[in-house]
Backbone as a chain_set.jsonl record, in Angstrom:
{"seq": "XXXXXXXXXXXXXXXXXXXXXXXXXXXXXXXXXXXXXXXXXXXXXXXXXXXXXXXXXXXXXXXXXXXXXXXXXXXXXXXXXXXXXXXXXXX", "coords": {"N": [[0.829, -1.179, 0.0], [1.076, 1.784, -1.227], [1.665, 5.008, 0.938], [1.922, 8.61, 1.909], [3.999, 9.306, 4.186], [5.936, 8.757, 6.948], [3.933, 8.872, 9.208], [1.595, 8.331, 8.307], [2.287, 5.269, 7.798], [3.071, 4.756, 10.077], [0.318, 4.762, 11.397], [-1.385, 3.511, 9.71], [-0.222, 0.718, 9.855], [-0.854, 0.461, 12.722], [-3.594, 0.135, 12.843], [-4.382, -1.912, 12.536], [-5.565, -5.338, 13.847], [-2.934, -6.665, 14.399], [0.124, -7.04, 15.676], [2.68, -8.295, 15.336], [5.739, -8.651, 13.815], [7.482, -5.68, 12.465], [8.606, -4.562, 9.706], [10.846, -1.52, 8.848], [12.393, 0.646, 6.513], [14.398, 2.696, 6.382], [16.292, 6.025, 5.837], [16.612, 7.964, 8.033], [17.381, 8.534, 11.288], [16.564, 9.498, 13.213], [13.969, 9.348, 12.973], [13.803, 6.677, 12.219], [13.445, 6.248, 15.132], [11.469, 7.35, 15.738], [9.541, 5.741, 14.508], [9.983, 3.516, 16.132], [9.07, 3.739, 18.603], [6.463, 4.435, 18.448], [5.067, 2.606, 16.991], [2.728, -0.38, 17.6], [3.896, -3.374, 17.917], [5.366, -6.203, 18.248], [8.211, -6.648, 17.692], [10.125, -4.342, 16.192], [12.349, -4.166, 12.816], [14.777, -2.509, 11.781], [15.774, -1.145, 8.277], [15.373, -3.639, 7.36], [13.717, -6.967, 6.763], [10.245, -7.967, 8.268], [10.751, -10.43, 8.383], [13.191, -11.252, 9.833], [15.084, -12.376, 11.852], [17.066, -14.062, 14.829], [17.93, -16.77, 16.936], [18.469, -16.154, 19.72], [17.036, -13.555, 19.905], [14.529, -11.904, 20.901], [11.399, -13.344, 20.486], [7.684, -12.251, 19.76], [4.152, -10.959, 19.707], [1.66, -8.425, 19.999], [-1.355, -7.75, 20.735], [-4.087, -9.034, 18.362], [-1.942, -10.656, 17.384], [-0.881, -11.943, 19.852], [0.484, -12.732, 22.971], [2.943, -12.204, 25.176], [6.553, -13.355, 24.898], [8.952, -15.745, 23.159], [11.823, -17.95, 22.58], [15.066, -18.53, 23.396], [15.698, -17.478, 26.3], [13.155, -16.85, 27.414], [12.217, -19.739, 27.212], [13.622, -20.82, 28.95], [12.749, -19.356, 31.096], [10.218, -20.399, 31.415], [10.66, -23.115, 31.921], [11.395, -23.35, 34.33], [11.024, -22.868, 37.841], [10.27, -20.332, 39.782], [11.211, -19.099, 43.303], [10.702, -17.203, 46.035], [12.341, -16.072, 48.426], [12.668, -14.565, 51.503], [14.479, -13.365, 54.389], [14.584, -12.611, 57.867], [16.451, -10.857, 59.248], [16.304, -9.036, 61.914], [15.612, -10.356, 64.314]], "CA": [[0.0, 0.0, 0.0], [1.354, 3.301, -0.617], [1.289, 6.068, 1.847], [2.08, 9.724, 1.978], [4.945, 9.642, 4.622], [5.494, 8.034, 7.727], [3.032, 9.117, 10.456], [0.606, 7.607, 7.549], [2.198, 4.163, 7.464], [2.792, 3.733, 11.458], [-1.14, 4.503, 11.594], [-1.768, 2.191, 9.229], [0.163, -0.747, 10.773], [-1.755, 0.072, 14.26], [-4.956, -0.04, 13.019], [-5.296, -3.602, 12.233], [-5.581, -6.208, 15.045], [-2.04, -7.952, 14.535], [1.307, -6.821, 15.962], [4.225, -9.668, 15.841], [6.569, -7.51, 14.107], [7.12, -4.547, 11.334], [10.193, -4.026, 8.815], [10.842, -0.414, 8.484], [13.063, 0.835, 5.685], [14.495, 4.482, 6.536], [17.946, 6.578, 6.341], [16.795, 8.818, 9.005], [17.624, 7.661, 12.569], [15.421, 10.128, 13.927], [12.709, 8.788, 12.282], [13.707, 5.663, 12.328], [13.418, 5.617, 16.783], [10.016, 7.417, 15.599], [8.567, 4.24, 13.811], [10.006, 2.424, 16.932], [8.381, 4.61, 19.422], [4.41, 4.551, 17.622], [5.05, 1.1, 16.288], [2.11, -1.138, 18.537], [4.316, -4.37, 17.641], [6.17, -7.167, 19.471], [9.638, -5.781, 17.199], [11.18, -3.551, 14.581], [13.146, -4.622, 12.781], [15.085, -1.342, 11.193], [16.308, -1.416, 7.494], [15.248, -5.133, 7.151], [12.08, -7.734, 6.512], [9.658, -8.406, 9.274], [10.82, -11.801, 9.459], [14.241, -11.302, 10.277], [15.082, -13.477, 13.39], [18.157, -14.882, 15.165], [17.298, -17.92, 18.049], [18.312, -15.485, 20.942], [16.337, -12.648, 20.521], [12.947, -12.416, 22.429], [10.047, -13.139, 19.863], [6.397, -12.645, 19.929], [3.551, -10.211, 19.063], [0.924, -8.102, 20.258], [-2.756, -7.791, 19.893], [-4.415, -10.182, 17.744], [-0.303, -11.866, 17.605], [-0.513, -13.158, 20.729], [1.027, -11.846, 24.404], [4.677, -12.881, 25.68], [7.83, -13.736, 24.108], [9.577, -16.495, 23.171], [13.528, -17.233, 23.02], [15.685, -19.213, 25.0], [15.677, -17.018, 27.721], [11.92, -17.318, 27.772], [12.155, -21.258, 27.573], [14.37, -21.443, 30.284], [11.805, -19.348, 32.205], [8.77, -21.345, 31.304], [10.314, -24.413, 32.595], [12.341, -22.982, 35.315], [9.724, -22.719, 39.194], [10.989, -19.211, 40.599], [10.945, -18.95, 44.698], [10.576, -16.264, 46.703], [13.057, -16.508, 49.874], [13.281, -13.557, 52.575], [15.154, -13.466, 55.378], [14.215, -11.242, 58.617], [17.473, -10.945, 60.482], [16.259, -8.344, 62.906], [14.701, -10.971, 65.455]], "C": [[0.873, 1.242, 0.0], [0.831, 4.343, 0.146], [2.257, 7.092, 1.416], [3.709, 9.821, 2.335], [4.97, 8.657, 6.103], [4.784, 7.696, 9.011], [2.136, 8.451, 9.582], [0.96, 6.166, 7.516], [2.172, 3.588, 8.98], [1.102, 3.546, 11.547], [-1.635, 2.937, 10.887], [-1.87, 0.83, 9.741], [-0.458, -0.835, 12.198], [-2.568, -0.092, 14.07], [-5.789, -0.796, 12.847], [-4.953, -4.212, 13.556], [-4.516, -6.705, 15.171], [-0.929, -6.998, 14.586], [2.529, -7.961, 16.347], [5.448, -8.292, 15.201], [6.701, -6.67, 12.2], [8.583, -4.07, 10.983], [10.046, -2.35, 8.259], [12.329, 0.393, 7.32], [13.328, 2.572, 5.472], [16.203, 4.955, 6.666], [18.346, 7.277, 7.647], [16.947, 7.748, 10.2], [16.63, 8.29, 13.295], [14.376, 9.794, 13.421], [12.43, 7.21, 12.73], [13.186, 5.353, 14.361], [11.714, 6.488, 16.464], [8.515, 6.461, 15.415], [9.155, 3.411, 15.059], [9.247, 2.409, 17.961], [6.842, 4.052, 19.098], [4.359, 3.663, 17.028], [3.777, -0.077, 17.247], [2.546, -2.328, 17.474], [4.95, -4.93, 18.466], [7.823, -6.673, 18.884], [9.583, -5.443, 16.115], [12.07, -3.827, 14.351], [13.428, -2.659, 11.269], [16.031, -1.666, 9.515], [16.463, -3.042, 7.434], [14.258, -6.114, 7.096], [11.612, -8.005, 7.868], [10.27, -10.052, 10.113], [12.41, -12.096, 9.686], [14.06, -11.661, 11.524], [16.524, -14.219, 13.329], [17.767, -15.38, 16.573], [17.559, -16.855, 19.425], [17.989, -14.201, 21.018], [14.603, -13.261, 20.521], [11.801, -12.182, 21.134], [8.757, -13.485, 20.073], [5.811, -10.968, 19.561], [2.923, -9.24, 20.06], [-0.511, -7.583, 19.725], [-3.025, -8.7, 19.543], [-3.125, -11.164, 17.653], [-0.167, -12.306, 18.683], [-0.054, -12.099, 22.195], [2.304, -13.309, 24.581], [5.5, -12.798, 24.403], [8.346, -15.517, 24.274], [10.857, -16.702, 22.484], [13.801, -18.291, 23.783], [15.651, -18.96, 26.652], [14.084, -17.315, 28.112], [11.457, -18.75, 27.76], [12.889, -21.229, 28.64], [13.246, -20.95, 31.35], [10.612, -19.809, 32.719], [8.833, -22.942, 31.881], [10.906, -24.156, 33.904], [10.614, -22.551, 36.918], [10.387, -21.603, 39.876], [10.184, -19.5, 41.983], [11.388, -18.038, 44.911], [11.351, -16.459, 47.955], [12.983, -14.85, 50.488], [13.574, -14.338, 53.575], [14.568, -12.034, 56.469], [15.386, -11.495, 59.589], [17.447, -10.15, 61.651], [15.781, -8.968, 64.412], [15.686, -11.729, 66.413]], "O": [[1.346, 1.7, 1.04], [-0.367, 4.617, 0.07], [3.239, 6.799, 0.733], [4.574, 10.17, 1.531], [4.038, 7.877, 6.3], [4.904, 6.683, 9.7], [1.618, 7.6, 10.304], [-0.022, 5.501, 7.188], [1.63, 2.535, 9.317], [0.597, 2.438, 11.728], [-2.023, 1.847, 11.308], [-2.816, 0.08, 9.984], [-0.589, -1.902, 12.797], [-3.09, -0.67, 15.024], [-7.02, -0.826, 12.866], [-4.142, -3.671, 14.308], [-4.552, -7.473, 16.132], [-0.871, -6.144, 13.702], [3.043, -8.275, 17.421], [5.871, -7.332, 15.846], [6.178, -7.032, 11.146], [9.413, -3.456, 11.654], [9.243, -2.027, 7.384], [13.363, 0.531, 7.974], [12.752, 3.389, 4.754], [17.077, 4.424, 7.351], [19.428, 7.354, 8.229], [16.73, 6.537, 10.151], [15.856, 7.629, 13.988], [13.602, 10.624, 13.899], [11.467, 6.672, 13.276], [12.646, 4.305, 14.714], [10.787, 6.043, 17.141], [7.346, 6.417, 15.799], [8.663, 2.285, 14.994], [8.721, 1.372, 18.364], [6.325, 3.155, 19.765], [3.421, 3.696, 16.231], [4.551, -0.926, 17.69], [1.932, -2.46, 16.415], [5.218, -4.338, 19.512], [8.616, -6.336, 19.763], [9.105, -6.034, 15.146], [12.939, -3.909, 15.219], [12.715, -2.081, 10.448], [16.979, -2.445, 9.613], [17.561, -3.599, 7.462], [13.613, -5.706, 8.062], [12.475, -8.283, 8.701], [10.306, -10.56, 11.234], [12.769, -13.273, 9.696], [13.093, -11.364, 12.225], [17.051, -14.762, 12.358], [17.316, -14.565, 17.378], [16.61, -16.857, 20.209], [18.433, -13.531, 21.95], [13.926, -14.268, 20.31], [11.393, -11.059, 20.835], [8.433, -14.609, 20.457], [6.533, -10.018, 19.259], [3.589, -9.122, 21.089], [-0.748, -7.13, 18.605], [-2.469, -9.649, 20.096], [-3.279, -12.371, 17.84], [0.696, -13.178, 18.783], [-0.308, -10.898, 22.286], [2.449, -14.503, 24.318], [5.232, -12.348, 23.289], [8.147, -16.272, 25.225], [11.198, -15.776, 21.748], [13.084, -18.867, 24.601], [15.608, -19.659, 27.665], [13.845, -18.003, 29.104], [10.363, -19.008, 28.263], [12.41, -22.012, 29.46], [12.817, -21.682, 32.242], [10.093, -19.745, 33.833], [7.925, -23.72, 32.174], [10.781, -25.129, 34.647], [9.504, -22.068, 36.694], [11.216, -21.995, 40.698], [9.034, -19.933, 42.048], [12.389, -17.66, 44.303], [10.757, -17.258, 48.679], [13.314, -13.966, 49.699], [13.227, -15.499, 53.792], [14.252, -10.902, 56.103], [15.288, -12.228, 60.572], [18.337, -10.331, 62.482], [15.614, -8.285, 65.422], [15.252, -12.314, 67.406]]}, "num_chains": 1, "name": "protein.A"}
């Protein structure tokens, strides 16, 4: 779809139900942390296709894409049982 500029294409991309993630193709840098900023996605990927992916970063969506991440680090935490320990040494 062409658009205007790019306050017209982040709209765009928010105004459907599905955020996993959004390839943005820009020289500016200031722009570019603009589209990262007003992006409602799980990642940007800057100067590169949506489905760019390497196994240890944290993927997943938002909105209609889903909630959380997944990743190694997020498998380790999904099987991993966190505990809570305090200590009251004042007694």
């Amino acid at each position: 779809m062409p658009v205007r500029d790019l306050s017209e294409a982040i709209n765009r991309a928010n105004s459907v139900n599905y955020g996993l993630q959004a390839g943005v193709f820009i020289r500016d840098i200031t722009r570019a942390f603009q589209a990262i900023r007003h992006l409602k996605v799980g990642g940007v990927m800057i100067n590169d296709s949506s489905d760019y992916r390497i196994d240890a970063m944290p993927f997943g969506g938002v909105k209609g894409s889903g909630l959380g991440r997944e990743g190694v680090r997020f498998a380790a935490e999904a099987m991993s049982e966190p505990k809570v320990v305090a200590f009251n040494l004042e007694s």
